[in-house]
MOPAC internal coordinates of N, CA, C and O (Angstrom, degrees):
PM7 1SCF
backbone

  N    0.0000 0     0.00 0     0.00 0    0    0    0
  C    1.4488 1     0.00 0     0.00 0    1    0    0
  C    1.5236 1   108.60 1     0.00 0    2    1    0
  O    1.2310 1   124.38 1   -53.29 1    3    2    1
  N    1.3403 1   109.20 1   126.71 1    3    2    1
  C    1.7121 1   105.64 1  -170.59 1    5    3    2
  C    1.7407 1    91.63 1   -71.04 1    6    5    3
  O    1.2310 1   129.15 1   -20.69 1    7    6    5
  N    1.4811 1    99.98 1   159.31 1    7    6    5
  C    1.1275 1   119.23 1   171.58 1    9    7    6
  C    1.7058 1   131.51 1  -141.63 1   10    9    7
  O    1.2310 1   107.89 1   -46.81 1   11   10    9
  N    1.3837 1   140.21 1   133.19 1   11   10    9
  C    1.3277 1   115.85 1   173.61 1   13   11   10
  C    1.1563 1   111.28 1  -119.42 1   14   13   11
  O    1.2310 1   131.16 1   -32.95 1   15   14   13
  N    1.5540 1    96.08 1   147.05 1   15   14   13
  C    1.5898 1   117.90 1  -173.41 1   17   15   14
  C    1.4969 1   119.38 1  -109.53 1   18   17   15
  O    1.2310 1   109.18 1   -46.32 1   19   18   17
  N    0.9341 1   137.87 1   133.68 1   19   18   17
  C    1.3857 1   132.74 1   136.40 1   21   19   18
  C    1.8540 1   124.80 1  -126.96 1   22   21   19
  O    1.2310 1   121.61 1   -13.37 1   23   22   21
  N    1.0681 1   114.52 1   166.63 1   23   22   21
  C    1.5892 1   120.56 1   173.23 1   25   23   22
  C    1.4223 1   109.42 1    33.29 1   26   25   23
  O    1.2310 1   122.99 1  -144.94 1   27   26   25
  N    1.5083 1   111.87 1    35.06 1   27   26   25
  C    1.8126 1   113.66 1  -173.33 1   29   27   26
  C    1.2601 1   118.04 1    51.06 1   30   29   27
  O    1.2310 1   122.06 1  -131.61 1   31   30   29
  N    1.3257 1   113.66 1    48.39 1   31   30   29
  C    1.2171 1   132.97 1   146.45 1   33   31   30
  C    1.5198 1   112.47 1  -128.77 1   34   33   31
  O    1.2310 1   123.80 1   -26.01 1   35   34   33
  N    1.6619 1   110.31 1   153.99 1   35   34   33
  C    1.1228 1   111.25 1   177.32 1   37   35   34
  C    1.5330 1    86.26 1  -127.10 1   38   37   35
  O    1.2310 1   138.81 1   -50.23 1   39   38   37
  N    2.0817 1    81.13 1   129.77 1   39   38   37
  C    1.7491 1   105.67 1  -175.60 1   41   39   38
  C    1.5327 1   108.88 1   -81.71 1   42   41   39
  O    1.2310 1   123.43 1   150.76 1   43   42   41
  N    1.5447 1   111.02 1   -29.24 1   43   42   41
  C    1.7159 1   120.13 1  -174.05 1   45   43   42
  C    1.1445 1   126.15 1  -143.87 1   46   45   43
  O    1.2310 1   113.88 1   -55.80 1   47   46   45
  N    0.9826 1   129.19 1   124.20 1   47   46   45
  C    1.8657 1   114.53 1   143.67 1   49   47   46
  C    1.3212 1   131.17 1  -166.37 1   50   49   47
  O    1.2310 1   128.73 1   -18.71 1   51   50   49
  N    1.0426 1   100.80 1   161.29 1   51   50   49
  C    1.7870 1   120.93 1  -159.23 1   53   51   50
  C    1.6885 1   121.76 1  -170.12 1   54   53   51
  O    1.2310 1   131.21 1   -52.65 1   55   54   53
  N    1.3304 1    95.98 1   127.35 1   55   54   53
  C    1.5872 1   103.16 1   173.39 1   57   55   54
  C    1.6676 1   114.82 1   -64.48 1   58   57   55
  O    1.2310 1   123.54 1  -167.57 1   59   58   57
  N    0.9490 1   110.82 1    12.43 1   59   58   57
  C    1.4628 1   113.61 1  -173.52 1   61   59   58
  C    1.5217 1   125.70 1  -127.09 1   62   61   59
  O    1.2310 1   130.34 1  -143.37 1   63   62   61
  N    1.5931 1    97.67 1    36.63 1   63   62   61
  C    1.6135 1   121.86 1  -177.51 1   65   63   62
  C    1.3054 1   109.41 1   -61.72 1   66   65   63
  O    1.2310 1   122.18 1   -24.66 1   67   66   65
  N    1.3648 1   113.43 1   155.34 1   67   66   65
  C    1.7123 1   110.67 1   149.78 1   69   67   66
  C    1.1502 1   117.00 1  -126.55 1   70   69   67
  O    1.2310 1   125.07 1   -44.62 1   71   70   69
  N    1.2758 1   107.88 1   135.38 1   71   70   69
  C    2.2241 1   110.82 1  -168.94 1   73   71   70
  C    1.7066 1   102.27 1   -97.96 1   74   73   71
  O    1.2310 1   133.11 1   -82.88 1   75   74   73
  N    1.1839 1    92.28 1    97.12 1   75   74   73
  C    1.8497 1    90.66 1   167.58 1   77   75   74
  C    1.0427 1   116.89 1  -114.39 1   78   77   75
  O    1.2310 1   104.53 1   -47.89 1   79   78   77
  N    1.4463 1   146.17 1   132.11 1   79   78   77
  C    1.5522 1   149.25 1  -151.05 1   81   79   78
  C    1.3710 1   110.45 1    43.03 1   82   81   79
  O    1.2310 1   119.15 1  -161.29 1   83   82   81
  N    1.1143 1   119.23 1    18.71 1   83   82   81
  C    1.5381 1   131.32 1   156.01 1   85   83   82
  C    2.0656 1    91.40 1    88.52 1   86   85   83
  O    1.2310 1   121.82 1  -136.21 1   87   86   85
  N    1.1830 1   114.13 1    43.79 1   87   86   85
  C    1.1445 1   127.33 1   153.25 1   89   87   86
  C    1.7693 1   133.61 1  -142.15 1   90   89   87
  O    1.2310 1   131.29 1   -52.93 1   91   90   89
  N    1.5838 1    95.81 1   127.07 1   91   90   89
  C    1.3438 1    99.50 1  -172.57 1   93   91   90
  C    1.5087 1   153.79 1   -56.39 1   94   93   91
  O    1.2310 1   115.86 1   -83.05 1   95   94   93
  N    1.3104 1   125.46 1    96.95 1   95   94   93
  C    1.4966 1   120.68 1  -139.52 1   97   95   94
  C    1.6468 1    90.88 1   -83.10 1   98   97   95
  O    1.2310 1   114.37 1   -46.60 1   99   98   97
  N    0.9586 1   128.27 1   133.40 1   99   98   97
  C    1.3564 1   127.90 1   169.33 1  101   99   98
  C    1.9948 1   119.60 1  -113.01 1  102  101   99
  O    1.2310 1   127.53 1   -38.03 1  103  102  101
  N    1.4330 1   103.12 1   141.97 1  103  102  101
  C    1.2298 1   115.31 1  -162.13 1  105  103  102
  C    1.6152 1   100.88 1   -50.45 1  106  105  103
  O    1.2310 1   118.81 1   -34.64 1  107  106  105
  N    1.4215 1   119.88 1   145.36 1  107  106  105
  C    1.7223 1   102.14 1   168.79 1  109  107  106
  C    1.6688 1   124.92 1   -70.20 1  110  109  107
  O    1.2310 1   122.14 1   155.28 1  111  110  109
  N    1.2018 1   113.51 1   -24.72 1  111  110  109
  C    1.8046 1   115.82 1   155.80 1  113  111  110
  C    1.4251 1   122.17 1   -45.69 1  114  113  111
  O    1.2310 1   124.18 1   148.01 1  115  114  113
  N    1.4885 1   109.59 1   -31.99 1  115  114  113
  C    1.3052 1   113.53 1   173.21 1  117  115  114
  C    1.7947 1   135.48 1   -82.45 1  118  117  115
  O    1.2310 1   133.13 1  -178.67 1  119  118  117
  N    1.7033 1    92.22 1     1.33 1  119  118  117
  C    1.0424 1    93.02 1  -154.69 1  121  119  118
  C    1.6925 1   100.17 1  -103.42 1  122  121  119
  O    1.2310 1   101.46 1   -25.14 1  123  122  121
  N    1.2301 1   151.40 1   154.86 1  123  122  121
  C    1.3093 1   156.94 1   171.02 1  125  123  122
  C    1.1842 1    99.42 1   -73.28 1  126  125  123
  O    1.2310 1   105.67 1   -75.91 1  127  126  125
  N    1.2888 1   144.17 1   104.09 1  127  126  125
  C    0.9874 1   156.39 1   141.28 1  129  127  126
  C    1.7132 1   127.06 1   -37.50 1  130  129  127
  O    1.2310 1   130.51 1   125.57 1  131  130  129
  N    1.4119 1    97.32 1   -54.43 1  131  130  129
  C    1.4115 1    93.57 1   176.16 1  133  131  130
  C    1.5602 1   121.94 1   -80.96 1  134  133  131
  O    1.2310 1   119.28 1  -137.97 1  135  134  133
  N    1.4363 1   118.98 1    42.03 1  135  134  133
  C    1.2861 1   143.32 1   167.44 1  137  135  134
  C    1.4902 1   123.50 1  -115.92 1  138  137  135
  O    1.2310 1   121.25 1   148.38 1  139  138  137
  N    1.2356 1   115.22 1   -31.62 1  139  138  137
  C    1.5139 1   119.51 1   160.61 1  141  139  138
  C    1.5463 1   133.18 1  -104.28 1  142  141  139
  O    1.2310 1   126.90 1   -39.34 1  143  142  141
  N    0.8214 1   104.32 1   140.66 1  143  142  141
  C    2.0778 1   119.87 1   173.47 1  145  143  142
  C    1.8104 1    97.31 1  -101.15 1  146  145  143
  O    1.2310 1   134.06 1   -47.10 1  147  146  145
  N    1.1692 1    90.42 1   132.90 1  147  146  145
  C    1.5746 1    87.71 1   166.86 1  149  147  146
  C    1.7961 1   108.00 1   -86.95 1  150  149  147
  O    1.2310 1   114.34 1   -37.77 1  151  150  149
  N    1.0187 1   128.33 1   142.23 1  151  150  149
  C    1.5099 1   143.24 1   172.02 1  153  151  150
  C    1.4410 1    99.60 1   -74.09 1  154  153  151
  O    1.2310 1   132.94 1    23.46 1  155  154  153
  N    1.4748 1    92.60 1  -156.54 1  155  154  153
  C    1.7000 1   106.74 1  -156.13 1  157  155  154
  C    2.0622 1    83.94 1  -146.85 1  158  157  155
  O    1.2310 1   127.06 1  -163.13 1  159  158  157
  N    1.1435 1   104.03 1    16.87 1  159  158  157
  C    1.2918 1   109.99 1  -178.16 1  161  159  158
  C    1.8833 1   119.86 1  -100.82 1  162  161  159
  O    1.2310 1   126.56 1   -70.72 1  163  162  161
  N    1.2756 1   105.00 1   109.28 1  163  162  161
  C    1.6019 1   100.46 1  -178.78 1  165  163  162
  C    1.5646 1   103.44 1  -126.29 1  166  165  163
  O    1.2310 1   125.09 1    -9.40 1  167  166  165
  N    1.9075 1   107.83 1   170.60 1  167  166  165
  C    0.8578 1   113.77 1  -161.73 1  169  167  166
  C    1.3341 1    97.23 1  -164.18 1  170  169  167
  O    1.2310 1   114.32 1   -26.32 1  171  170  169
  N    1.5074 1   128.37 1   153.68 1  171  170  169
  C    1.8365 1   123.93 1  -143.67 1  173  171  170
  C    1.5502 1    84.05 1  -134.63 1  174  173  171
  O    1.2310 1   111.30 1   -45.03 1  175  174  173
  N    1.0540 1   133.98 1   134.97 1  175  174  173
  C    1.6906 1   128.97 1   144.97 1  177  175  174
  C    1.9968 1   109.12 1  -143.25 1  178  177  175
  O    1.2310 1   137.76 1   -50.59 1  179  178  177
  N    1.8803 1    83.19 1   129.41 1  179  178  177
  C    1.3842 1    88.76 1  -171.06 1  181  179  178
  C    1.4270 1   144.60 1   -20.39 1  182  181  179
  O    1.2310 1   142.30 1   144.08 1  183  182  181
  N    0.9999 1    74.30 1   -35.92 1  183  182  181
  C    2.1701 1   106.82 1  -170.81 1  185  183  182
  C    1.3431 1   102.10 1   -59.21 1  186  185  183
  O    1.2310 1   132.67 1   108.85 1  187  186  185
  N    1.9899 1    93.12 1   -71.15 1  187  186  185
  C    1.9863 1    79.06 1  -154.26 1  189  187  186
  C    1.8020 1    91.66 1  -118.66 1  190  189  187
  O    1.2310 1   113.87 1  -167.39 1  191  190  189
  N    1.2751 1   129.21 1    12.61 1  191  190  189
  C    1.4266 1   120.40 1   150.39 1  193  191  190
  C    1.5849 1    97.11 1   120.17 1  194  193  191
  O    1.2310 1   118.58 1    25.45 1  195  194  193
  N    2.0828 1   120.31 1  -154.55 1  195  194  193
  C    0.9697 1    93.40 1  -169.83 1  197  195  194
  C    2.0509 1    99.87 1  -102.62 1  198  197  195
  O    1.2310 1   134.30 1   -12.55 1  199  198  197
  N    1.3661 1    89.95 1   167.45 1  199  198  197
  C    1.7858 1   111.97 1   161.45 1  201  199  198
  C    1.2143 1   140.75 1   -71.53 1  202  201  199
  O    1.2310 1   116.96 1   -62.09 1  203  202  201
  N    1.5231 1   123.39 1   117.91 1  203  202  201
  C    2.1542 1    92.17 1  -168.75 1  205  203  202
  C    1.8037 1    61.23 1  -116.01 1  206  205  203
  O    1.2310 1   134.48 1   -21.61 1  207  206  205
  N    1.7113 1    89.59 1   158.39 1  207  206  205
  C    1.6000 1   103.29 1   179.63 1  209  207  206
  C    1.7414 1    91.63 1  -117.85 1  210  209  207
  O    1.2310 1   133.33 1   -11.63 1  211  210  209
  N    1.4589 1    91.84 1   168.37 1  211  210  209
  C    1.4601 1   121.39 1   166.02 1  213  211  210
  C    1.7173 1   118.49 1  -113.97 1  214  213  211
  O    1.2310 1   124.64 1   -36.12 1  215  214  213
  N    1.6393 1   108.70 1   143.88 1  215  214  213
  C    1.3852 1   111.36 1  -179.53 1  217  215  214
  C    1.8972 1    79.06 1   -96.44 1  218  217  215
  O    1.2310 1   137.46 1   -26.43 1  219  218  217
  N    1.2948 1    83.78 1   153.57 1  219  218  217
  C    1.8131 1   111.89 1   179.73 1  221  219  218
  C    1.8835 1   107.70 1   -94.80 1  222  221  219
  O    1.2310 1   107.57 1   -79.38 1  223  222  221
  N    1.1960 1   140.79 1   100.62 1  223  222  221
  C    1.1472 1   117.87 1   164.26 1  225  223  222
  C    1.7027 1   127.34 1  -106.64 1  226  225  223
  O    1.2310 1   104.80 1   -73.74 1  227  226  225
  N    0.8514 1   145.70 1   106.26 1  227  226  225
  C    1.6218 1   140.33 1  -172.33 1  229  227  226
  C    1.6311 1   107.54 1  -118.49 1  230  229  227
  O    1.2310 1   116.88 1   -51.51 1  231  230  229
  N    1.2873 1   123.54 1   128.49 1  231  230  229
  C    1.3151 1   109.74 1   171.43 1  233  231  230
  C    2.1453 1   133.06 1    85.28 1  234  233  231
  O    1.2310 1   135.49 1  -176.80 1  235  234  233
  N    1.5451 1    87.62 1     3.20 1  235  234  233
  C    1.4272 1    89.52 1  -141.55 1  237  235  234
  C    1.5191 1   117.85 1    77.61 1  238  237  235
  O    1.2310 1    98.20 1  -109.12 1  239  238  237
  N    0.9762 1   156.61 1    70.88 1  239  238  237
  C    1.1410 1   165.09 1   144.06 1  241  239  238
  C    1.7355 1   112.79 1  -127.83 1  242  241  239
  O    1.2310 1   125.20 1   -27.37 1  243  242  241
  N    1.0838 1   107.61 1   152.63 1  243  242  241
  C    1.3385 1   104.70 1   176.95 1  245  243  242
  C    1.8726 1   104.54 1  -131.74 1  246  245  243
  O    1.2310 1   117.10 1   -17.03 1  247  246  245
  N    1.3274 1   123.13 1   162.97 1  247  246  245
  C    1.6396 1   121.01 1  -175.65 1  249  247  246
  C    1.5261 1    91.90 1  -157.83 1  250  249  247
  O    1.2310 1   125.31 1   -91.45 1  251  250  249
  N    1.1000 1   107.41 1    88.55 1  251  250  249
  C    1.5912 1   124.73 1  -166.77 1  253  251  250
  C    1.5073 1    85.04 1   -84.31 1  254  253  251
  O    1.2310 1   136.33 1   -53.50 1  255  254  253
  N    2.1264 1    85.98 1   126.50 1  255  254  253
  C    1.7338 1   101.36 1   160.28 1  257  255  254
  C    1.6294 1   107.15 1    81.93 1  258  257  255
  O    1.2310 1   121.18 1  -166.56 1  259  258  257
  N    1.5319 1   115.34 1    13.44 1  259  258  257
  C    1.6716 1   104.70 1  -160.84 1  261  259  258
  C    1.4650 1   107.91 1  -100.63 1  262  261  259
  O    1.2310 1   116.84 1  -154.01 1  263  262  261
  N    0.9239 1   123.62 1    25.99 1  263  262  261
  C    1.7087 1   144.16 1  -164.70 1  265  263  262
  C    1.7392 1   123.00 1  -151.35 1  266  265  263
  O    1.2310 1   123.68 1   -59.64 1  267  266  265
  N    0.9175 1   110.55 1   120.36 1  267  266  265
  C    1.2247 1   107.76 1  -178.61 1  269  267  266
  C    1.5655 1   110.43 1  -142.15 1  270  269  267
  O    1.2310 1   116.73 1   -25.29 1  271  270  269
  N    1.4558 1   123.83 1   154.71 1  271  270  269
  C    1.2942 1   135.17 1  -167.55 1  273  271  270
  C    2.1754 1   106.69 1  -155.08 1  274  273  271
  O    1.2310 1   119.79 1   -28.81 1  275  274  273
  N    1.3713 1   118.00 1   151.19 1  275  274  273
  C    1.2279 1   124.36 1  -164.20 1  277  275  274
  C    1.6015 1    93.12 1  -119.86 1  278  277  275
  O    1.2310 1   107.04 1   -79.30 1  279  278  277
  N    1.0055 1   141.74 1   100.70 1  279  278  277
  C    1.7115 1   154.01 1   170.86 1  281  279  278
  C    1.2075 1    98.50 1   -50.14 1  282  281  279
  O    1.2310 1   124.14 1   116.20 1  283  282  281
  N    1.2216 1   109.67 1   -63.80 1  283  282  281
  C    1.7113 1   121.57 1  -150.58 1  285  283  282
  C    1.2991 1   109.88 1  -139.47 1  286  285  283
  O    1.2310 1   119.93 1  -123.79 1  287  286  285
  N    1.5745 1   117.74 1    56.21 1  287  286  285
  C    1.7468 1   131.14 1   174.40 1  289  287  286
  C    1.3378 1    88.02 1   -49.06 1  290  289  287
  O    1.2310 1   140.18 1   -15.20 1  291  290  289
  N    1.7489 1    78.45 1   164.80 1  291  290  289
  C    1.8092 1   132.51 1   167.39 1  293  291  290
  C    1.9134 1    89.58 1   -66.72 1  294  293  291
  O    1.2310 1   125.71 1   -34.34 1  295  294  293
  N    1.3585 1   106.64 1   145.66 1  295  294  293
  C    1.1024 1   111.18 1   149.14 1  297  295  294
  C    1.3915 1   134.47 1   -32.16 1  298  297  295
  O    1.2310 1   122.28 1   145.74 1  299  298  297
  N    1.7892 1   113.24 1   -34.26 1  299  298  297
  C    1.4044 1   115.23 1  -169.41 1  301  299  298
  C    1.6048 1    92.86 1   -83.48 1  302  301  299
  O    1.2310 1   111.99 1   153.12 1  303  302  301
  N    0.9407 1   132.71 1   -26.88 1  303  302  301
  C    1.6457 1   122.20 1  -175.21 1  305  303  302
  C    1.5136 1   132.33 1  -117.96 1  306  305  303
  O    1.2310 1   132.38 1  -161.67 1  307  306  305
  N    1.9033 1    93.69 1    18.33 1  307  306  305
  C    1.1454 1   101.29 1   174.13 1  309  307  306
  C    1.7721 1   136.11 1   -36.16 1  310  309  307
  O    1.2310 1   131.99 1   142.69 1  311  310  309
  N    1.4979 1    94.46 1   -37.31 1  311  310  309
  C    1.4310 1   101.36 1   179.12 1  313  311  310
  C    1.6547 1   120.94 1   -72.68 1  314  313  311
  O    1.2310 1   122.18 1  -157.37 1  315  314  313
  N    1.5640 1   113.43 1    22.63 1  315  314  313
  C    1.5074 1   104.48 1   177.70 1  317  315  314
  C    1.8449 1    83.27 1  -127.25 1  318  317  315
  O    1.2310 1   109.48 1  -145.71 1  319  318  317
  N    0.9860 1   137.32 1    34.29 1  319  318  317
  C    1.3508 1   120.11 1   176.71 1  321  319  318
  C    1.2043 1   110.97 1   -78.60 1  322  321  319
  O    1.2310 1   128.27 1   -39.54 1  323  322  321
  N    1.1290 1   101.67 1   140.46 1  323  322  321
  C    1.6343 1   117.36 1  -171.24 1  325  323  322
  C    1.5104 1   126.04 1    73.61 1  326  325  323
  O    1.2310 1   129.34 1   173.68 1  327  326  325
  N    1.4794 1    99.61 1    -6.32 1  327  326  325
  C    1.4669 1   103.65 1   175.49 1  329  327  326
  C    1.2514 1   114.43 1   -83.07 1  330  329  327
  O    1.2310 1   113.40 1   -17.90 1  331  330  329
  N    1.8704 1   130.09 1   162.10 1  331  330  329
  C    1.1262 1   131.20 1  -166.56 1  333  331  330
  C    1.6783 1   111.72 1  -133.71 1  334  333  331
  O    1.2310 1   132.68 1   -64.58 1  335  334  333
  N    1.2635 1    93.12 1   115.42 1  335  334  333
  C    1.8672 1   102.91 1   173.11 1  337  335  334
  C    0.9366 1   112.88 1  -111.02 1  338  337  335
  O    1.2310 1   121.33 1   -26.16 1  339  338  337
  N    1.6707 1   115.06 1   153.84 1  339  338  337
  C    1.4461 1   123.05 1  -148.10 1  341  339  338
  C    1.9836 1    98.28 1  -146.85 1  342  341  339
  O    1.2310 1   133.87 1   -44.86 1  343  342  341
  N    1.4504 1    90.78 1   135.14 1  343  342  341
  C    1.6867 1   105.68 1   169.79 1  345  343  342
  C    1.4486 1   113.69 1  -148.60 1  346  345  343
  O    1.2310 1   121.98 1     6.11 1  347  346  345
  N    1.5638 1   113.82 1  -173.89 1  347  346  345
  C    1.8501 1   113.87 1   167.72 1  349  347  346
  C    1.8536 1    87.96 1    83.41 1  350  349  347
  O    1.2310 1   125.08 1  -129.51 1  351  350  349
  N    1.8845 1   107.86 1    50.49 1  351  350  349
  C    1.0686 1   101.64 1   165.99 1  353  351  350
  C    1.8586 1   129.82 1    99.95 1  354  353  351
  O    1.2310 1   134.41 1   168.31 1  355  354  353
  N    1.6100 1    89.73 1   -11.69 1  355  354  353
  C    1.5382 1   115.65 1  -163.47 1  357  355  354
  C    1.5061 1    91.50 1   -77.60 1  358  357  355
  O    1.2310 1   111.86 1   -44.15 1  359  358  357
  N    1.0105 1   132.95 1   135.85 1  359  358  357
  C    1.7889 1   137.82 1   175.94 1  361  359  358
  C    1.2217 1   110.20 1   -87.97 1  362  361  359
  O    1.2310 1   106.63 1   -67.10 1  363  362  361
  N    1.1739 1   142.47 1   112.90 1  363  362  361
  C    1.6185 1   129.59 1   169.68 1  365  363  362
  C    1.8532 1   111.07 1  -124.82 1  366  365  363
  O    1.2310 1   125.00 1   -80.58 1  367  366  365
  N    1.4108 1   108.00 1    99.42 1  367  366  365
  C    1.4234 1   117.89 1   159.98 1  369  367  366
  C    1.1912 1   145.40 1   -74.48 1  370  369  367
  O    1.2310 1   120.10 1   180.00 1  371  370  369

């Protein structure tokens, strides 16, 4: 079952990922919530539309921007809406 990690916490997991650009979209039920803040940080790509990101916190630590999720995809990537993928260090097995 993929899983993501950071700072010895695990932020997600679920057998019911989807790998697009060879990163794991994870269901939002799966995801720990009380580990992310959403930012004020976005980002547009043609394909599947724009990005609102999440800051990561575990521990006192913070991993600004290491989460990201698509609200309101492009048609081509409709099937990850609402799901959340994670990088900038994030471990996913």
């Amino acid at each position: 079952m993929p899983k993501a990690y950071w700072n010895g916490a695990v932020l997600a997991d679920s057998e019911e990922t989807i790998v697009l650009e060879a990163r794991h979209y994870f269901p939002p039920g799966s995801v720990r919530s009380e580990y992310l803040q959403e930012s004020q940080t976005r980002t547009r790509d043609p394909d599947k539309g724009e990005a609102r990101y999440f800051h990561v916190t575990v521990g006192g630590r913070l991993n600004a921007d290491a989460a990201w999720t698509y609200r309101k995809p492009k048609p081509a990537a409709r099937h990850v809406k609402d799901y959340v993928a994670f990088w900038h260090d994030v471990e996913v097995e």
